[in-house]
CHARMM internal coordinates of N, CA and C (Angstrom, degrees):
IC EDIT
DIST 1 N 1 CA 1.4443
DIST 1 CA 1 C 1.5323
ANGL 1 N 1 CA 1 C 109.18
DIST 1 C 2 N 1.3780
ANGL 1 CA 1 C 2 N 107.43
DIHE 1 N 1 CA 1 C 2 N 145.25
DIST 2 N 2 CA 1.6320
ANGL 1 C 2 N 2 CA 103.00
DIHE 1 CA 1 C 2 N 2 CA 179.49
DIST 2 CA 2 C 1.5488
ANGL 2 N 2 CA 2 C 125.32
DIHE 1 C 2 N 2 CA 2 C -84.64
DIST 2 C 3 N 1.1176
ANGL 2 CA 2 C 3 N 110.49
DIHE 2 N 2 CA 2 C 3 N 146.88
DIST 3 N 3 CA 1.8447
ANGL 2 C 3 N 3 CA 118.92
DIHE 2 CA 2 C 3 N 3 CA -163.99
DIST 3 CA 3 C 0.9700
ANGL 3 N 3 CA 3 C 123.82
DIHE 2 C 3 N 3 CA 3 C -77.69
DIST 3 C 4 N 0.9016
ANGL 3 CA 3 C 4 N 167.47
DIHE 3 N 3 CA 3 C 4 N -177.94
DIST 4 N 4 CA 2.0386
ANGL 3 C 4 N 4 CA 160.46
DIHE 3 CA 3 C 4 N 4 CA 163.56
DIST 4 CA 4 C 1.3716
ANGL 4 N 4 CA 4 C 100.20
DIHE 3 C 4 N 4 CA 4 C -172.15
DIST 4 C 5 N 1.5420
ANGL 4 CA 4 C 5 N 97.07
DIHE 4 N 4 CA 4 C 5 N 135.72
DIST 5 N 5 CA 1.2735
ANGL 4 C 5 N 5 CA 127.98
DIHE 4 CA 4 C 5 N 5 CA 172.87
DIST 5 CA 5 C 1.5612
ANGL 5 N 5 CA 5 C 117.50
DIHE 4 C 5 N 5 CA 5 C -89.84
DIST 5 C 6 N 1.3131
ANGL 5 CA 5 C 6 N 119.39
DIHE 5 N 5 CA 5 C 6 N 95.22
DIST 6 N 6 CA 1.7392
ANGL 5 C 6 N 6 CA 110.27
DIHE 5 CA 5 C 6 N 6 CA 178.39
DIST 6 CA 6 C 1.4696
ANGL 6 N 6 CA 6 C 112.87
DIHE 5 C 6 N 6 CA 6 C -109.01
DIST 6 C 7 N 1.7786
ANGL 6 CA 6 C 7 N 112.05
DIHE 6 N 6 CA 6 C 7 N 129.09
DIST 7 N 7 CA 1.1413
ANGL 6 C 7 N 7 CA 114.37
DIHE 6 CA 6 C 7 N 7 CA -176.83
DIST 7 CA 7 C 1.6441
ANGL 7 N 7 CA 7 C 112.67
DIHE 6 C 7 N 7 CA 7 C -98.73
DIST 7 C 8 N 0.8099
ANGL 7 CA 7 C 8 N 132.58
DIHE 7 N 7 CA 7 C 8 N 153.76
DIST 8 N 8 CA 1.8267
ANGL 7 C 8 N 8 CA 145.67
DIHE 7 CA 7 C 8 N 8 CA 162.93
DIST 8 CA 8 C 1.8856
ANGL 8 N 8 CA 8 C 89.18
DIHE 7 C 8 N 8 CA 8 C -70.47
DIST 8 C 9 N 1.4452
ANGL 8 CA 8 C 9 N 97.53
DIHE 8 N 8 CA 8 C 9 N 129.59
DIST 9 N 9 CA 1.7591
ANGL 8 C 9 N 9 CA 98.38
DIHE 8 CA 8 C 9 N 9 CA -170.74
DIST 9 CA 9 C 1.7587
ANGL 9 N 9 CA 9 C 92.67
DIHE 8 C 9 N 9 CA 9 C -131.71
DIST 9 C 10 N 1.1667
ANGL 9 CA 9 C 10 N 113.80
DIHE 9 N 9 CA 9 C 10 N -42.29
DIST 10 N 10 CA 1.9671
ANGL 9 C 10 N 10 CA 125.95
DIHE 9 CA 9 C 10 N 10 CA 178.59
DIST 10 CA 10 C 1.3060
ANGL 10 N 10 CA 10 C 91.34
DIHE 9 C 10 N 10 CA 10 C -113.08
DIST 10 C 11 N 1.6265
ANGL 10 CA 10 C 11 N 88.95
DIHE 10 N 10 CA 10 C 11 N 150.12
DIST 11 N 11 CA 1.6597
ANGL 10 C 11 N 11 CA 113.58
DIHE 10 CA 10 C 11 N 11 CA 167.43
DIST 11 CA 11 C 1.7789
ANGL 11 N 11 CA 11 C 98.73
DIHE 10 C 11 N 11 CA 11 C -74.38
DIST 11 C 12 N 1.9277
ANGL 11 CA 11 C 12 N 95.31
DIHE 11 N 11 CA 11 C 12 N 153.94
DIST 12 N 12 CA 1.0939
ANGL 11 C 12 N 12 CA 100.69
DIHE 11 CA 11 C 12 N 12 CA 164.29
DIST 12 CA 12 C 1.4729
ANGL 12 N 12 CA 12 C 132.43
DIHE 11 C 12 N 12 CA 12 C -74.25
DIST 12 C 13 N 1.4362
ANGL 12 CA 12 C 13 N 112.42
DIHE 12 N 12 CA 12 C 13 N 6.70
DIST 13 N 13 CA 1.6750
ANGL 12 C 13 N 13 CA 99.94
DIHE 12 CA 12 C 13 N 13 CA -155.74
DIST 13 CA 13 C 1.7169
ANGL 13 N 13 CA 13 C 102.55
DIHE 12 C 13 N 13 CA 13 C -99.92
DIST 13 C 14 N 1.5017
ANGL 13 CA 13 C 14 N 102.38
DIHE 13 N 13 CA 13 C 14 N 146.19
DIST 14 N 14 CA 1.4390
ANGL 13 C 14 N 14 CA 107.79
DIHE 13 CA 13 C 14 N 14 CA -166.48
DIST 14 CA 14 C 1.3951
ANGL 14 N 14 CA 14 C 94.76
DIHE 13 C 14 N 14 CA 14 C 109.27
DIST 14 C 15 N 1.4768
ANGL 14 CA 14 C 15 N 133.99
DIHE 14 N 14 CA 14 C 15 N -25.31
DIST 15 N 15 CA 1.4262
ANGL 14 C 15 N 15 CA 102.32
DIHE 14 CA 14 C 15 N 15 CA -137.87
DIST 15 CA 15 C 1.7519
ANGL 15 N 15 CA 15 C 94.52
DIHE 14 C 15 N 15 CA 15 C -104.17
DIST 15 C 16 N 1.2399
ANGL 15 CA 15 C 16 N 122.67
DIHE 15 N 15 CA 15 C 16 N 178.64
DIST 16 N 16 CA 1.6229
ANGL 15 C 16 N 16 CA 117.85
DIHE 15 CA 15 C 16 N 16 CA -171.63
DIST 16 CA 16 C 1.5140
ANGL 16 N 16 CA 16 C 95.39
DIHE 15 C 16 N 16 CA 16 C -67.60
DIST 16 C 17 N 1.1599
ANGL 16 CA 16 C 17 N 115.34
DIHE 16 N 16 CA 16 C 17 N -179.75
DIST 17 N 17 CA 1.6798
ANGL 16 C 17 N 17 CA 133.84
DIHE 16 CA 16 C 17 N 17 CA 156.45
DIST 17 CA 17 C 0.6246
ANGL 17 N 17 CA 17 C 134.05
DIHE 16 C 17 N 17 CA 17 C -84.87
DIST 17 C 18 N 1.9482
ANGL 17 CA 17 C 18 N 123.98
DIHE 17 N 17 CA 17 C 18 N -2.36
DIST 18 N 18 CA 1.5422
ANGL 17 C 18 N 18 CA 112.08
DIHE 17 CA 17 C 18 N 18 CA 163.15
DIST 18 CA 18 C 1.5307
ANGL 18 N 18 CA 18 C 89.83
DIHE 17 C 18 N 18 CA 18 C -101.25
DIST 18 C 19 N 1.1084
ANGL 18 CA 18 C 19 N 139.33
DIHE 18 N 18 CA 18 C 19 N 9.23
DIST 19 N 19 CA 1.7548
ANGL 18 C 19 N 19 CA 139.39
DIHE 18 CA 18 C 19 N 19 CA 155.06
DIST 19 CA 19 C 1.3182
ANGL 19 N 19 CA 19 C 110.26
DIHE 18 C 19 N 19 CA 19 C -52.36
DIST 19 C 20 N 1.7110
ANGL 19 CA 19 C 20 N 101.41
DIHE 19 N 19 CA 19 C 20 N -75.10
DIST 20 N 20 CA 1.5983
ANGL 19 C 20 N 20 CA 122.57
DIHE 19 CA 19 C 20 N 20 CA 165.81
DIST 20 CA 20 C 1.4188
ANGL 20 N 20 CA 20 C 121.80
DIHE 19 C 20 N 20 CA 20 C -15.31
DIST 20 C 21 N 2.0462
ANGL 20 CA 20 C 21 N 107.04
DIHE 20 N 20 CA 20 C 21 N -72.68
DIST 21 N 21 CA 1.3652
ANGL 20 C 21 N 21 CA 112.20
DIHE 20 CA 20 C 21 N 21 CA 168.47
DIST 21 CA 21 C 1.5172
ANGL 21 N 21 CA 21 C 125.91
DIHE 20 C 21 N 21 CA 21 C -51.51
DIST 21 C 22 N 1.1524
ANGL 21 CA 21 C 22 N 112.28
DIHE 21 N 21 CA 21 C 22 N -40.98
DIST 22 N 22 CA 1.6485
ANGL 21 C 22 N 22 CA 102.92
DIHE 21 CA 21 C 22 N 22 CA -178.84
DIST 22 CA 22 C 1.1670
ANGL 22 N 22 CA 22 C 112.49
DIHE 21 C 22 N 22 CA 22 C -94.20
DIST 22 C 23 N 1.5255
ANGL 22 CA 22 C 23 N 121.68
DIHE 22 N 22 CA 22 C 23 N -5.24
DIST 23 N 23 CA 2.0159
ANGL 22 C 23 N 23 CA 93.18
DIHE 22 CA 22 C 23 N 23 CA 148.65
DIST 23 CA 23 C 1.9295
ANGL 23 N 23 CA 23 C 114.07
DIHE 22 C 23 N 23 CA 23 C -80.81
DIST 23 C 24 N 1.5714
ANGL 23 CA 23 C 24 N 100.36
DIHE 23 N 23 CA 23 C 24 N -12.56
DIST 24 N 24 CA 1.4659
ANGL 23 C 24 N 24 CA 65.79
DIHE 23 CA 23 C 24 N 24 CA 174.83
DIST 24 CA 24 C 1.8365
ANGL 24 N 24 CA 24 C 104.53
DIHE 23 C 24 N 24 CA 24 C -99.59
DIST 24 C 25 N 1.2487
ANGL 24 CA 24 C 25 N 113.65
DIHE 24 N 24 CA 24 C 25 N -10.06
DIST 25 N 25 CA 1.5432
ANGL 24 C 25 N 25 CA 95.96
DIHE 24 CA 24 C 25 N 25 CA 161.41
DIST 25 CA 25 C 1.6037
ANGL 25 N 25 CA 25 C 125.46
DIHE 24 C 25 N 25 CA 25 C -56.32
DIST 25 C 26 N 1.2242
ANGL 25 CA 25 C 26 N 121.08
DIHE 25 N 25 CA 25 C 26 N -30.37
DIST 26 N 26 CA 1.6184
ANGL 25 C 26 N 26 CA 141.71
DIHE 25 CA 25 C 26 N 26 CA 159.37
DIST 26 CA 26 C 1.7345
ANGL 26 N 26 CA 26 C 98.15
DIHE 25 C 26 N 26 CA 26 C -39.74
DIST 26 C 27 N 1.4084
ANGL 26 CA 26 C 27 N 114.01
DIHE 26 N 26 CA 26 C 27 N -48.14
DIST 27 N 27 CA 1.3411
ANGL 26 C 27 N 27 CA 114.66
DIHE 26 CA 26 C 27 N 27 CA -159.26
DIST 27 CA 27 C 1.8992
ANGL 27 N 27 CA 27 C 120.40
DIHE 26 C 27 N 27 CA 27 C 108.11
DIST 27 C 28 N 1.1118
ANGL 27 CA 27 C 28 N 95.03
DIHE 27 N 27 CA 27 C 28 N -17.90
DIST 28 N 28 CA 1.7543
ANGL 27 C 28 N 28 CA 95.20
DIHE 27 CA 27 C 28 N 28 CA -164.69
DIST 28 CA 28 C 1.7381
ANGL 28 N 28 CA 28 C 102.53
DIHE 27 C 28 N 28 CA 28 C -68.55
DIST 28 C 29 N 1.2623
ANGL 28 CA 28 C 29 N 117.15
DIHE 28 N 28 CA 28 C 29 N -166.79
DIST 29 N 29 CA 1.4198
ANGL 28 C 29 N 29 CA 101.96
DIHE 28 CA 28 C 29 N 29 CA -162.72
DIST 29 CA 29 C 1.7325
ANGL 29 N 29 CA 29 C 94.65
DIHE 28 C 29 N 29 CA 29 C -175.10
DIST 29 C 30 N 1.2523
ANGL 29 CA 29 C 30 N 107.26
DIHE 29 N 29 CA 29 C 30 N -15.44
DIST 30 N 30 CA 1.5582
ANGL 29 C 30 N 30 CA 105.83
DIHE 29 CA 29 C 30 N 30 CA -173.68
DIST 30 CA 30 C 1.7697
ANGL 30 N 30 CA 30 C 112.37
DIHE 29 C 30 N 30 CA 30 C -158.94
DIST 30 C 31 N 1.2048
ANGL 30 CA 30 C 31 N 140.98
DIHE 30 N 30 CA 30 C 31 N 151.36
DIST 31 N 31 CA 1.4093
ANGL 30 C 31 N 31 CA 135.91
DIHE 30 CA 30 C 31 N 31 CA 176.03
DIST 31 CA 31 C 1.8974
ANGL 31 N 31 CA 31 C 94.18
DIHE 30 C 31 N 31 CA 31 C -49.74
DIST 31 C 32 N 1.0514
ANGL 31 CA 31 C 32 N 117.43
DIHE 31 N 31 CA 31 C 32 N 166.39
DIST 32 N 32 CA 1.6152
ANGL 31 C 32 N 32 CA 133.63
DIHE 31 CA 31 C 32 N 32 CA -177.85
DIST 32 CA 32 C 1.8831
ANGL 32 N 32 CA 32 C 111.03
DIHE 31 C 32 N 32 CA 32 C 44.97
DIST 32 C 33 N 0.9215
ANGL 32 CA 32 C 33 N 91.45
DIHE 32 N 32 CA 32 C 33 N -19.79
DIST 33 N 33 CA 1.9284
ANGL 32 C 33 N 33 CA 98.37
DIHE 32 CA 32 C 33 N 33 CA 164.70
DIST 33 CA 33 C 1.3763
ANGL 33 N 33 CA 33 C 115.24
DIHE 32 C 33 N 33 CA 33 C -26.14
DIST 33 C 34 N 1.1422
ANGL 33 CA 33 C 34 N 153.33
DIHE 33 N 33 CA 33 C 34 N 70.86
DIST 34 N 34 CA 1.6641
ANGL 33 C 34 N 34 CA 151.69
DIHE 33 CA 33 C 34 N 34 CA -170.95
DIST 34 CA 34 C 1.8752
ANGL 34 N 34 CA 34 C 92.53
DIHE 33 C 34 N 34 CA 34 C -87.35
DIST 34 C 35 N 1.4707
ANGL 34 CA 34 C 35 N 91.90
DIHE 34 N 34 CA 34 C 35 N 144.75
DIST 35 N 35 CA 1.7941
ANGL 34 C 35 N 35 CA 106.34
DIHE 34 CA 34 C 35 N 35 CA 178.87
DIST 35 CA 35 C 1.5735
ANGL 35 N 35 CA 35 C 93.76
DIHE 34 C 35 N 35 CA 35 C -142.86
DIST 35 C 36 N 1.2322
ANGL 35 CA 35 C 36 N 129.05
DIHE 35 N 35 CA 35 C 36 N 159.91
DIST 36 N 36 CA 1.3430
ANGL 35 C 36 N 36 CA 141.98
DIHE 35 CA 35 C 36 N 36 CA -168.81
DIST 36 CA 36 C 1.8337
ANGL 36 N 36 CA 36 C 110.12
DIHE 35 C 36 N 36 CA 36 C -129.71
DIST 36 C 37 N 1.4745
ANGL 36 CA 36 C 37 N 102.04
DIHE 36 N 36 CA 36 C 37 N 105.62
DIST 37 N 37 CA 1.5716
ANGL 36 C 37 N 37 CA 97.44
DIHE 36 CA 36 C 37 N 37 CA -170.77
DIST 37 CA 37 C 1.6658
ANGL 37 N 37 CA 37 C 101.48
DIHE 36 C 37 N 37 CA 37 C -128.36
DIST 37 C 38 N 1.6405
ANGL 37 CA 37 C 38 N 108.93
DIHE 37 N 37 CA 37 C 38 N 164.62
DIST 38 N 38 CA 1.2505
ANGL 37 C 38 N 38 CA 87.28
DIHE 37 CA 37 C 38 N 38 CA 161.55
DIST 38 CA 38 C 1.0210
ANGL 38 N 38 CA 38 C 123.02
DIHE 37 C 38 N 38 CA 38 C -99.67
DIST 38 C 39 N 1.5095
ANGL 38 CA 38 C 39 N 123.49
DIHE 38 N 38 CA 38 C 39 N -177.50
DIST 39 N 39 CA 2.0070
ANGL 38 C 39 N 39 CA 133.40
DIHE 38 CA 38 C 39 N 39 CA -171.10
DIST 39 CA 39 C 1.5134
ANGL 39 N 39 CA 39 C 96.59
DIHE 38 C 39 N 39 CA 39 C -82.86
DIST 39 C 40 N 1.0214
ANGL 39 CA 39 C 40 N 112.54
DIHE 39 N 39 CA 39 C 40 N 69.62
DIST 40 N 40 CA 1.6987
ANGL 39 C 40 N 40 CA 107.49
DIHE 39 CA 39 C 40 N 40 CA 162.37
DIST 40 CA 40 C 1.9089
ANGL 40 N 40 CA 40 C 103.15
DIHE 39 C 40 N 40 CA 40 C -93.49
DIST 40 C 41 N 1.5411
ANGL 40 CA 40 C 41 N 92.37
DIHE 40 N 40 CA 40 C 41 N 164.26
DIST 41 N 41 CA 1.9352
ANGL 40 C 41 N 41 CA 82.76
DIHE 40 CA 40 C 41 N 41 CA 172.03
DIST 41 CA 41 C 1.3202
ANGL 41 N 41 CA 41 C 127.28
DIHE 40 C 41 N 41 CA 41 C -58.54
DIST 41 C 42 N 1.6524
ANGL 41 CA 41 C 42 N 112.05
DIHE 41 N 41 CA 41 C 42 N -41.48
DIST 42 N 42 CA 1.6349
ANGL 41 C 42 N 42 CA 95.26
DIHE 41 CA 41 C 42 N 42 CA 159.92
DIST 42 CA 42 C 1.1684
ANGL 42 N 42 CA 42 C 152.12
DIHE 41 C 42 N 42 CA 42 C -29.81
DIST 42 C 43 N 1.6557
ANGL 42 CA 42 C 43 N 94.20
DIHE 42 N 42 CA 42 C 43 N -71.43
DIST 43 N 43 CA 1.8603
ANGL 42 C 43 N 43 CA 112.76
DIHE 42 CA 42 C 43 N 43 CA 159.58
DIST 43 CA 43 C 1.8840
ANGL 43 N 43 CA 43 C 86.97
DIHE 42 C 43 N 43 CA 43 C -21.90
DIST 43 C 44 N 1.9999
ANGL 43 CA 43 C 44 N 104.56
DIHE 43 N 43 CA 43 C 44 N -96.45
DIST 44 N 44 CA 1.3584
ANGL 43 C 44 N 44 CA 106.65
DIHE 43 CA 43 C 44 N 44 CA -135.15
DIST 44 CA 44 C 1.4571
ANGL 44 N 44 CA 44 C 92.89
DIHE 43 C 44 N 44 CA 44 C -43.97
DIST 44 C 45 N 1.0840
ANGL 44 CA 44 C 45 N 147.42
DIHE 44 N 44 CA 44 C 45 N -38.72
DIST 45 N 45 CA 1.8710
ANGL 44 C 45 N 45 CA 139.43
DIHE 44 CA 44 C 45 N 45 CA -148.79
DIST 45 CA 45 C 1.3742
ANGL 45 N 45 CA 45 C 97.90
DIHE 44 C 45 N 45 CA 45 C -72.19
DIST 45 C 46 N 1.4582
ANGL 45 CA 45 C 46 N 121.57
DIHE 45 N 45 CA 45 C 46 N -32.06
DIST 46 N 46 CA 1.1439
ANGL 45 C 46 N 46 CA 117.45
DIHE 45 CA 45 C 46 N 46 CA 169.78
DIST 46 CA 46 C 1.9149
ANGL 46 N 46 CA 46 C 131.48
DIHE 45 C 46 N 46 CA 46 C -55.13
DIST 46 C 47 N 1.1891
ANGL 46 CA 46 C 47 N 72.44
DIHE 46 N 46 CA 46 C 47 N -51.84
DIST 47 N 47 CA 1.6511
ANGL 46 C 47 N 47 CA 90.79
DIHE 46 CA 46 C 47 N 47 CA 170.40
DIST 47 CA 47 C 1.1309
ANGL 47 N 47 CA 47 C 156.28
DIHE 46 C 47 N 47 CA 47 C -91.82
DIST 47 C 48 N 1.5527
ANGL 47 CA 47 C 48 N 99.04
DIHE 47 N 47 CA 47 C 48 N 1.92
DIST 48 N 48 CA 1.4784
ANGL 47 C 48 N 48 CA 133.97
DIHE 47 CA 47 C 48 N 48 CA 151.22
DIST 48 CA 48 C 1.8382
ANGL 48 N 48 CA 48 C 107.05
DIHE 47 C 48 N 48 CA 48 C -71.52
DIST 48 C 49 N 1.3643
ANGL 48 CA 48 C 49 N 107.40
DIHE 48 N 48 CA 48 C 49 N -44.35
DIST 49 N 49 CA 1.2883
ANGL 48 C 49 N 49 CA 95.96
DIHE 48 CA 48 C 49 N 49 CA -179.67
DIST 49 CA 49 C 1.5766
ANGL 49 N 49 CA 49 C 111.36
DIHE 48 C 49 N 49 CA 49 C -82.21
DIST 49 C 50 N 1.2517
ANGL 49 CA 49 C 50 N 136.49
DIHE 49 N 49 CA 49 C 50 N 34.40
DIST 50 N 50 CA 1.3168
ANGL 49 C 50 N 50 CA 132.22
DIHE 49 CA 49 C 50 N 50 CA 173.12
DIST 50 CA 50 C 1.5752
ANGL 50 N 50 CA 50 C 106.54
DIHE 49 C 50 N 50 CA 50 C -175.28
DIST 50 C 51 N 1.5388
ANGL 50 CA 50 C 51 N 99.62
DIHE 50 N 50 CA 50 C 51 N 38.62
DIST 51 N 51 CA 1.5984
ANGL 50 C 51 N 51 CA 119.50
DIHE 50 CA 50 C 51 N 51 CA 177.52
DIST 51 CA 51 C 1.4830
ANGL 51 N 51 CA 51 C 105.83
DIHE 50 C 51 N 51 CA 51 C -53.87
DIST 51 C 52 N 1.6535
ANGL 51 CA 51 C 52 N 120.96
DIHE 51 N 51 CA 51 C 52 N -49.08
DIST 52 N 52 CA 1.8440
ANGL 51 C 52 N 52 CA 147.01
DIHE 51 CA 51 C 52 N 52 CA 171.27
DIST 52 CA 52 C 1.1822
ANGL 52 N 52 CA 52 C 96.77
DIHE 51 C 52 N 52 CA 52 C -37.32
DIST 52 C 53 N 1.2322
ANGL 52 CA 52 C 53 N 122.29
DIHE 52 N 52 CA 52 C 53 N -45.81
DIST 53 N 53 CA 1.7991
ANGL 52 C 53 N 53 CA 105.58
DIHE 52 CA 52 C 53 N 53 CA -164.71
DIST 53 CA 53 C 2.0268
ANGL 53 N 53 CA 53 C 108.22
DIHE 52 C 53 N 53 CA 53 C -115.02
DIST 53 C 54 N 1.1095
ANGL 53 CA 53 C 54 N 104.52
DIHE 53 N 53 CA 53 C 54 N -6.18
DIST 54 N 54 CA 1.6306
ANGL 53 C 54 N 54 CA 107.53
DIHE 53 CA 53 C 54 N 54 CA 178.04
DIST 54 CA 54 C 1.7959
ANGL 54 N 54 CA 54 C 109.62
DIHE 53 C 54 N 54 CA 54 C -107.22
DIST 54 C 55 N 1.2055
ANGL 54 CA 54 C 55 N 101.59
DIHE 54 N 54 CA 54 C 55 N -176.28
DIST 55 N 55 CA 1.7850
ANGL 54 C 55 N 55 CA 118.61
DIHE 54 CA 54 C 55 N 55 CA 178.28
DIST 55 CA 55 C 1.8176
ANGL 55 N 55 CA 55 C 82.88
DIHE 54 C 55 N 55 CA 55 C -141.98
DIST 55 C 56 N 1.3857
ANGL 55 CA 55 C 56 N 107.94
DIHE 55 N 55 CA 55 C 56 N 158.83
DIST 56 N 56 CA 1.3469
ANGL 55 C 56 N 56 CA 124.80
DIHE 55 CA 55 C 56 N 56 CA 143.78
DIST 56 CA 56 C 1.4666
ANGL 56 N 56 CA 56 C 117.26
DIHE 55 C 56 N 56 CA 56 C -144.91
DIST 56 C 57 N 1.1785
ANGL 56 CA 56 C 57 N 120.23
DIHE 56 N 56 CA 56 C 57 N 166.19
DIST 57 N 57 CA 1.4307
ANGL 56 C 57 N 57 CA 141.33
DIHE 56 CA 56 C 57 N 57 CA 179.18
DIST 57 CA 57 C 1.4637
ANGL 57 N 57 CA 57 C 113.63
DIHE 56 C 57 N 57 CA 57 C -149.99
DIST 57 C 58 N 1.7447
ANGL 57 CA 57 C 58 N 87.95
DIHE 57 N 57 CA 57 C 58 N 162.56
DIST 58 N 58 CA 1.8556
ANGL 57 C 58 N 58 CA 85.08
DIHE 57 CA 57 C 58 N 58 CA -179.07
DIST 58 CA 58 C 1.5930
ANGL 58 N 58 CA 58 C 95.35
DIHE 57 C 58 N 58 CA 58 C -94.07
DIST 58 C 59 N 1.4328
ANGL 58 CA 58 C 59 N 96.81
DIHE 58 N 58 CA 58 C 59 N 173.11
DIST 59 N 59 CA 1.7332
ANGL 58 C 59 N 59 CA 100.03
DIHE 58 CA 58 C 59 N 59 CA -159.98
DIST 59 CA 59 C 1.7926
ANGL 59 N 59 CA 59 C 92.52
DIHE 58 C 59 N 59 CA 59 C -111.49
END
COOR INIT
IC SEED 1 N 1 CA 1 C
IC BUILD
């Protein structure tokens, strides 16, 4: 399966709480924070909904 690199790019604050939860379900923890996951449909659903505050790449 293919790998992706997602970084924390905006702070969380301001943002709702199911924002909140799925960067830290993502794993990230801080702005520039990079975590390495793979592209399953989760991941992307995840990260469509908090596209505004992340970057991704393939790894």
């Amino acid at each position: 399966m293919k790998k992706i690199i997602v970084t924390q790019e905006k702070s969380a604050i301001n943002r709702t709480l199911r924002q909140k939860r799925t960067l830290v379900a993502l794993g990230l923890k801080r702005i520039g924070h990079s975590i390495e996951h793979d592209a399953s449909a989760n991941i992307l659903g995840m990260i469509k909904k908090v596209n505004h505050l992340v970057s991704f790449k393939e790894a």
